[in-house]
C-alpha positions as CSV (number, residue, x, y, z in Angstrom):
1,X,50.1,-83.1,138.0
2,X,53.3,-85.3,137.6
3,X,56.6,-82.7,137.7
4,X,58.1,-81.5,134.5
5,X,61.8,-82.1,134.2
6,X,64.5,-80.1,132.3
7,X,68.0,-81.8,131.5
8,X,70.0,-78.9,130.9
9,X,73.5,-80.7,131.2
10,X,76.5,-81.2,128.7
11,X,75.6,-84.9,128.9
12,X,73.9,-86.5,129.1
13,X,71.3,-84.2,127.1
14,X,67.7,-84.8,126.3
15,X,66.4,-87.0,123.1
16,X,63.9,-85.8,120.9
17,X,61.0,-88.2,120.5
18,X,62.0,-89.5,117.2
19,X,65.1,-90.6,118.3
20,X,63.5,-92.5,121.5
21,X,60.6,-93.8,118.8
22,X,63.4,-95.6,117.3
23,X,65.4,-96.9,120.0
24,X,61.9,-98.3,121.1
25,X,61.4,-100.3,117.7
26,X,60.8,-103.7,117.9
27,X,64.0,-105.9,118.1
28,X,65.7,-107.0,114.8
29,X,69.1,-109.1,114.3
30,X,72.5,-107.8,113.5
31,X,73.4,-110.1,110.7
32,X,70.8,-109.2,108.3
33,X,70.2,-107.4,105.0
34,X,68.2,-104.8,107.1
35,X,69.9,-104.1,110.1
36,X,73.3,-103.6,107.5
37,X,71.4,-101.1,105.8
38,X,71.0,-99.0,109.1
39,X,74.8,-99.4,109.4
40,X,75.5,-98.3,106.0
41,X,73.5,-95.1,106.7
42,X,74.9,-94.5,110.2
43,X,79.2,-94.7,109.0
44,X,78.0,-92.4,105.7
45,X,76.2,-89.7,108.3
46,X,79.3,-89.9,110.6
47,X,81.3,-89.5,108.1
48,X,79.8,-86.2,106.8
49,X,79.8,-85.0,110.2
50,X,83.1,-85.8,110.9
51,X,83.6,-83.9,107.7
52,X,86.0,-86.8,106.4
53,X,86.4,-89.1,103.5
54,X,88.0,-91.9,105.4
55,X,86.9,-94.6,107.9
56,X,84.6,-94.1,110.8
57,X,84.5,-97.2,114.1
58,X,81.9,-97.4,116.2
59,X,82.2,-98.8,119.7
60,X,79.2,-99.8,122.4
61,X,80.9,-97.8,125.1
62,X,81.2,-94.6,127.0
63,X,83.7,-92.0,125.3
64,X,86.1,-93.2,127.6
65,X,86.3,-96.5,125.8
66,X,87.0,-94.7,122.1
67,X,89.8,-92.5,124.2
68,X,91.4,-95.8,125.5
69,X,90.6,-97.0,122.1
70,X,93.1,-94.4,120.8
71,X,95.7,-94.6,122.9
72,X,95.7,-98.7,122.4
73,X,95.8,-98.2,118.5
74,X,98.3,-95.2,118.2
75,X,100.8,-96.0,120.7
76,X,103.5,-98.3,121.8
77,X,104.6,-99.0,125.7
78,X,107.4,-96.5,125.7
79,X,106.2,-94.0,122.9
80,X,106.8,-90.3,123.7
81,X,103.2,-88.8,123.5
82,X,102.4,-85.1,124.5
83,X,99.2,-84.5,126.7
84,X,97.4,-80.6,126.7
85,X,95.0,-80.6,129.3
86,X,93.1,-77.5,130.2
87,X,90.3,-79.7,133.0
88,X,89.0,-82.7,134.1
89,X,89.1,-84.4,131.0
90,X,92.9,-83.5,129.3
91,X,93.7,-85.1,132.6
92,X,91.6,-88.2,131.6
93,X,94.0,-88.4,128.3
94,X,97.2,-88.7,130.6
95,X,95.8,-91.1,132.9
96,X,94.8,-93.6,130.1
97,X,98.4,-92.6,128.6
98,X,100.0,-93.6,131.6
99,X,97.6,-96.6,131.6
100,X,99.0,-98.0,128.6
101,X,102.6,-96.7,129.6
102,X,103.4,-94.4,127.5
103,X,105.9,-91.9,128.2
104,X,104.1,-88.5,129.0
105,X,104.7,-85.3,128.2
106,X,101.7,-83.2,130.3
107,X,101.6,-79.9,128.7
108,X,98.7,-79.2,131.7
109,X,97.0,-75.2,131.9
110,X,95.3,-73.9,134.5
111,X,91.6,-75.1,134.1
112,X,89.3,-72.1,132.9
113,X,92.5,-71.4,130.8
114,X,92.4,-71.6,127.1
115,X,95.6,-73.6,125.2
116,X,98.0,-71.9,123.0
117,X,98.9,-73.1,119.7
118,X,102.5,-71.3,120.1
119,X,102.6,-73.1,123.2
120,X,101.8,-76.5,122.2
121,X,104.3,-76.8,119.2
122,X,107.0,-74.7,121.1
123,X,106.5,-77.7,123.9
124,X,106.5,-80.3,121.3
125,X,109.6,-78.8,119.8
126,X,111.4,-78.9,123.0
127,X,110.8,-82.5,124.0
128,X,111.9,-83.9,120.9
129,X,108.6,-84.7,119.2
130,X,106.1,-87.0,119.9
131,X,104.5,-89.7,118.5
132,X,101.4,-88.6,119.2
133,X,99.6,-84.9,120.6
134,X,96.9,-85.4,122.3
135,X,94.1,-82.7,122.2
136,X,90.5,-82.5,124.2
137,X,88.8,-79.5,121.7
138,X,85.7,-79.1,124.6
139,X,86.4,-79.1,128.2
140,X,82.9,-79.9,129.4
141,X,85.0,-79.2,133.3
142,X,85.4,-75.5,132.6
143,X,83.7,-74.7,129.4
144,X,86.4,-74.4,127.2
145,X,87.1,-74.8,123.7
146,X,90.2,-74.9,122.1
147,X,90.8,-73.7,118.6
148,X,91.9,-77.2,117.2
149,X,92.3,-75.9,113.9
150,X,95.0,-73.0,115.1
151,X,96.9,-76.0,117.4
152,X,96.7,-78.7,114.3
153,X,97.8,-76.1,111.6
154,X,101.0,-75.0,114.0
155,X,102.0,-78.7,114.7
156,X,101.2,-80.9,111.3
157,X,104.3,-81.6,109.7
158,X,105.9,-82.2,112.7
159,X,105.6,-86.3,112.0
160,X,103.2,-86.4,115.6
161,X,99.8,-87.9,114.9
162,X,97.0,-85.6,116.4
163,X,94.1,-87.2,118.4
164,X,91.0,-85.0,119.6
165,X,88.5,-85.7,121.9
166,X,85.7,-84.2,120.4
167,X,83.2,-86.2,122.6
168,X,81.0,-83.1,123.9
169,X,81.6,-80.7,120.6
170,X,81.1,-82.6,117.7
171,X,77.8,-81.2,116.2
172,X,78.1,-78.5,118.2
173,X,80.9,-76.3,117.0
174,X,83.1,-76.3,113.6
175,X,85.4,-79.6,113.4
176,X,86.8,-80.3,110.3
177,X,88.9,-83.8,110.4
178,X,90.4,-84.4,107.2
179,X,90.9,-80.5,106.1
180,X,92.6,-79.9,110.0
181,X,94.9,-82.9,109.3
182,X,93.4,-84.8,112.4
183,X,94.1,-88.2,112.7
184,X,91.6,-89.6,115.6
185,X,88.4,-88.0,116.8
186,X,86.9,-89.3,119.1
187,X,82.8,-88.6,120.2
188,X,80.2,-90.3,121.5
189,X,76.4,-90.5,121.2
190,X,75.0,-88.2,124.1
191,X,76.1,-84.8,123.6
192,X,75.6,-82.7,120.3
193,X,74.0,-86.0,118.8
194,X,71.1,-86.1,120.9
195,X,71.2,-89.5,121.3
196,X,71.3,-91.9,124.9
197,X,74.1,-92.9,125.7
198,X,76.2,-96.3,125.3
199,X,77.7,-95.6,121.8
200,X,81.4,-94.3,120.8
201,X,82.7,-93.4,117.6
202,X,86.2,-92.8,116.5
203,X,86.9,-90.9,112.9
204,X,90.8,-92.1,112.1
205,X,93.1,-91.2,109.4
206,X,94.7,-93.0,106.9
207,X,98.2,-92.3,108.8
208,X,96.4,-93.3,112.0
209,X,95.2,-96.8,110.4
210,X,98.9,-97.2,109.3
211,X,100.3,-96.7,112.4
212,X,98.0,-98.8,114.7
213,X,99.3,-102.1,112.4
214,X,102.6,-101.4,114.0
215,X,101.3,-100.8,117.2
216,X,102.2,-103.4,120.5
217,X,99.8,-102.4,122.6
218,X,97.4,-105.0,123.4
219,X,93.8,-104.5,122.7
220,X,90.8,-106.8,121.3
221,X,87.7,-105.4,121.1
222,X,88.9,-101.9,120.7
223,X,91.2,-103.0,117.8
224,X,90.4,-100.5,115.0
225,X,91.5,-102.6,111.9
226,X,88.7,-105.5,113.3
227,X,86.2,-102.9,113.3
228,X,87.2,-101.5,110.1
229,X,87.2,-104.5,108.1
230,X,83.7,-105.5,109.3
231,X,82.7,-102.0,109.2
232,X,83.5,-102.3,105.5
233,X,81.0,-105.0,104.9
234,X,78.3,-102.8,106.8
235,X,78.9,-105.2,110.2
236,X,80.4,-105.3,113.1
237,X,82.3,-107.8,114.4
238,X,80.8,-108.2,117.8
239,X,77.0,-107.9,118.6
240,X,76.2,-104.2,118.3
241,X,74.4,-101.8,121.0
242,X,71.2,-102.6,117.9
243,X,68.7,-100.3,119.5
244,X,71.1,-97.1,120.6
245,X,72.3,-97.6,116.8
246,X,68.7,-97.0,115.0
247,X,68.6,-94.3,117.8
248,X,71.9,-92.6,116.4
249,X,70.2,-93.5,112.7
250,X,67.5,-91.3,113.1
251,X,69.8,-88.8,115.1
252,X,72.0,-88.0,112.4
253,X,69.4,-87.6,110.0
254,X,68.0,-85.3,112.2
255,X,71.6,-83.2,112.5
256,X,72.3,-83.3,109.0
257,X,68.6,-82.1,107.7
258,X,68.7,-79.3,109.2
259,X,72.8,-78.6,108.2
260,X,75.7,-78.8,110.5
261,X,76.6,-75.0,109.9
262,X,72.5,-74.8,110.9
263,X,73.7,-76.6,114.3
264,X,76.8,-74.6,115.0
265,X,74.8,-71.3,114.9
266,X,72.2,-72.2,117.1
267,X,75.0,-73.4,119.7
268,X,76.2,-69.9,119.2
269,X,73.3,-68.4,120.0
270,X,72.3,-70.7,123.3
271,X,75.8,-70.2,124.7
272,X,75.6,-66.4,124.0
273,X,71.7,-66.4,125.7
274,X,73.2,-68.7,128.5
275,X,76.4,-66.1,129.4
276,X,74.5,-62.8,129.0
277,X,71.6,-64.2,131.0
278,X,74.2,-65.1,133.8
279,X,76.0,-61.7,133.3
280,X,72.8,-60.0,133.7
281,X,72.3,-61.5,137.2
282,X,75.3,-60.4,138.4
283,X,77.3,-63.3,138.5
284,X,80.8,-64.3,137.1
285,X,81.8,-66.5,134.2
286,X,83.9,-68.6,134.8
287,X,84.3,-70.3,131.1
288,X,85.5,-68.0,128.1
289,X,83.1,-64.9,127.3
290,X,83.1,-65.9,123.6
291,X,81.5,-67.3,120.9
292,X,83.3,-70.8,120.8
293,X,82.6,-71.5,124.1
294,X,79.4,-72.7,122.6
295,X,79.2,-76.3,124.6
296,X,78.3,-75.3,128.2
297,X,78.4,-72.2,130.6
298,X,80.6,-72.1,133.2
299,X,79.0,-70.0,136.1
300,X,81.0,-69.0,139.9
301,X,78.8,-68.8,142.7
302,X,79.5,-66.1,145.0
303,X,81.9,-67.8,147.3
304,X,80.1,-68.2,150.4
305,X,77.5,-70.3,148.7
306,X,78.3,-74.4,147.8
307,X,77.4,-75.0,144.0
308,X,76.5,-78.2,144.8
309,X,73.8,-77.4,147.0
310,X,72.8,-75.1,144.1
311,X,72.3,-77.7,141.9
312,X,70.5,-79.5,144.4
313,X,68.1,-76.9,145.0
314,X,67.7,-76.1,141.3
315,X,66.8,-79.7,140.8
316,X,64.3,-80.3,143.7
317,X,62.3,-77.0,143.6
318,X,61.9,-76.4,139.6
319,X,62.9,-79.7,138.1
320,X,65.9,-78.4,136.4
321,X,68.8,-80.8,136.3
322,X,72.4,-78.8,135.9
323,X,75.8,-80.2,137.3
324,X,78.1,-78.6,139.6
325,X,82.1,-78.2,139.5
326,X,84.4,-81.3,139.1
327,X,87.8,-81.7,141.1
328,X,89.3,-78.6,141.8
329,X,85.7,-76.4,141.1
330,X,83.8,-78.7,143.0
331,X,81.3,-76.3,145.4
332,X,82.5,-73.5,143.1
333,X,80.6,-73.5,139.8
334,X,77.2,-74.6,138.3
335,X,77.8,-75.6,134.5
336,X,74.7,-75.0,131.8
337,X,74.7,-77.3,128.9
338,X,73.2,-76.2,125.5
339,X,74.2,-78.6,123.5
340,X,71.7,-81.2,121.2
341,X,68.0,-81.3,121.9
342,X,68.1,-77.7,123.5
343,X,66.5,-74.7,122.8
344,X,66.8,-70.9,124.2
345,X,63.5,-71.7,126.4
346,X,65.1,-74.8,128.3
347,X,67.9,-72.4,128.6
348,X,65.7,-69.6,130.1
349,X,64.4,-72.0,132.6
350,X,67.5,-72.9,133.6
351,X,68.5,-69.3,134.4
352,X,65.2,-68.8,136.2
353,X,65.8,-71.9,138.4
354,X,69.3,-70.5,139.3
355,X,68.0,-67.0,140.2
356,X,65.5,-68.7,142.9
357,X,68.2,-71.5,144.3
358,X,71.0,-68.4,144.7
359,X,68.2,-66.2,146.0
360,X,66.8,-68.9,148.5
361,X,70.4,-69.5,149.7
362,X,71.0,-65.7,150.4
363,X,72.8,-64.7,147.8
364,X,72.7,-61.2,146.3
365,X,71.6,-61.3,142.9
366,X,69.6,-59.1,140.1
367,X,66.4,-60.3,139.6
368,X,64.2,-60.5,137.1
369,X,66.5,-59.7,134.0
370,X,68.4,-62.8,132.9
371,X,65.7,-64.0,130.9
372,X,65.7,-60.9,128.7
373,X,69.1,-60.4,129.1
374,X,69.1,-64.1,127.6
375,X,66.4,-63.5,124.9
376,X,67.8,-60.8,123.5
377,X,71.6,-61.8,123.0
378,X,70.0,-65.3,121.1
379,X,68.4,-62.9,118.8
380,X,72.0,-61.5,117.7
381,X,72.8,-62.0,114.4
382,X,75.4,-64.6,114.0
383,X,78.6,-65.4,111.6
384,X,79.8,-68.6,111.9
């Protein structure tokens, strides 16, 4: 009997059936009436989950590409811009930053550490302001997720635009673009969308569009006002990803069906199944005990054990595919993603591969209870 195969990751993350029936359809063109229907659908569904009014680009690229795509649109060689990192990926904002020369202020916390909003408007009060703040809301490195809303609330009015990278939490946990006052947010297709990957989105402000027509950074294909203006019309103006967009059609449907708020309480519920199930074992968290940290599980090893041969062992004696630390945690964590297509069952796999791989390598662990430790904290009543 051919293996069964869990993707328990924070991306990419499995795609339900629907979504890979669609992305399997047979081949149609860009530049027709019915391909600019799917188009229309796709901005109006990213647009209510985005939660915003204003206009929505969509990029065939990794995240990566709509980061870069922000920092090419919002800033000038030479513009003041405030970085707050808290892992691998706050880091990934200063290096593209710097890319584009930019003069950066690196407001950087210890990673498993959760951002301030005290701290990050005290900081952007002493430089001298900034043109413009960037934020990453979910840490996918350490588990992490900031509370946007606090940070945004502390620091609008203070003339800085305020770009997110939402890339692993949108869909997942509360983002609110237009009433937080955020002027980019960034995602992309395969996280909380449960789509593959390949496609980008950026949600920007009406401050954000004003500000990139000033801009002298060079860019071309990631130039938001082309993308808008075709984007108005229900086009693009290069040759789409057409496939990965019916996929992302049928996605958001999918999301919005059921109701965002529908989506943000079931992420609740995995991550809280996830950490007590974890807890239960005997092993440390290394992300935020908490309710927002809703995107993935950060989990220590004990520390003569390597994660990575953890996530090795998980993957090649029970099929379960989980990642291991990045930089700094490499060897030291496994991380449990329980965002999009996932349910508290993939999740209880997950934890029942990791209780074999840590017991196989030695380690001293409680056995047999994370899987009702797990069940019964998702069956917790939830107020999002």
């Amino acid at each position: 009997m051919p293996e069964k195969r869990y993707l328990v990751t924070p991306g990419p993350t499995p795609v339900p059936p629907e979504v890979l029936a669609a992305t399997a359809a047979p081949m149609i063109h860009h530049r027709t009436p019915e391909f600019r229907a799917v188009l229309a659908r796709v901005f109006d569904r990213l647009q209510q989950v985005y939660r915003t009014e204003h206009g929505v680009v969509l990029f065939a690229s990794a995240g990566t590409g709509a980061m870069e795509s922000a920092v090419a649109n919002l800033c000038s060689p030479g513009d003041r811009v405030l970085v707050v990192s808290h892992g691998f990926f706050g880091e990934r904002w200063a290096a593209i930053a710097r890319a584009y020369r930019c003069d950066v202020d690196h407001l950087r916390y210890e990673w498993g550490e959760t951002p301030s909003a005290d701290d990050v408007a005290a900081r952007l009060e002493e430089s001298g302001g900034a043109k413009v703040v960037f934020l990453t809301q979910s840490d996918t490195s350490t588990g992490v997720v900031a509370d946007i809303r606090a940070i945004a609330e502390r620091i609008n009015g203070s003339d800085a635009l305020i770009a997110v990278d939402a890339i692993s939490s949108l869909a997942a946990v509360p983002l609110e673009t237009d009433a937080w006052g955020l002027d980019a947010v960034v995602t992309s297709s395969h996280k909380a969308l449960m789509s593959p990957a390949g496609l980008a989105a950026v949600a920007v402000s009406p401050a954000a569009v004003e500000a990139a027509r000033t801009v002298t950074s060079p860019r071309f294909y990631f130039d938001w006002e082309r993308m808008l203006e075709a984007h108005a019309k229900h086009d693009t103006p290069f040759s789409p990803a057409i496939s990965l967009v019916l996929g992302l059609d049928v996605a958001l449907d999918l999301v919005l069906e059921a109701g965002l708020e529908a989506a943000h309480e079931r992420h609740v519920r995995l991550g809280r199944a996830c950490r007590a199930g974890a807890k239960a074992m005997g092993l440390e968290l290394f992300s935020p005990d908490e309710d927002r940290a809703a995107v993935v599980t950060a989990i220590r090893v004990p520390p003569d054990i390597d994660s990575s041969a953890i996530v090795l062992a998980m993957r090649d004696r029970s099929g379960v595919t989980v990642v291991g630390g990045q930089g700094e945690l490499k060897g030291k964590i496994v991380r449990i993603g329980h965002i999009g297509y996932i349910d508290v069952h993939d999740i209880a796999t997950a934890l029942t591969a990791l209780e074999l791989a840590l017991v196989e390598a030695g380690a001293d662990v409680e056995r047999g209870v994370a899987v009702s430790a797990a069940l019964e904290a998702h069956a917790e009543p939830v107020t999002v």
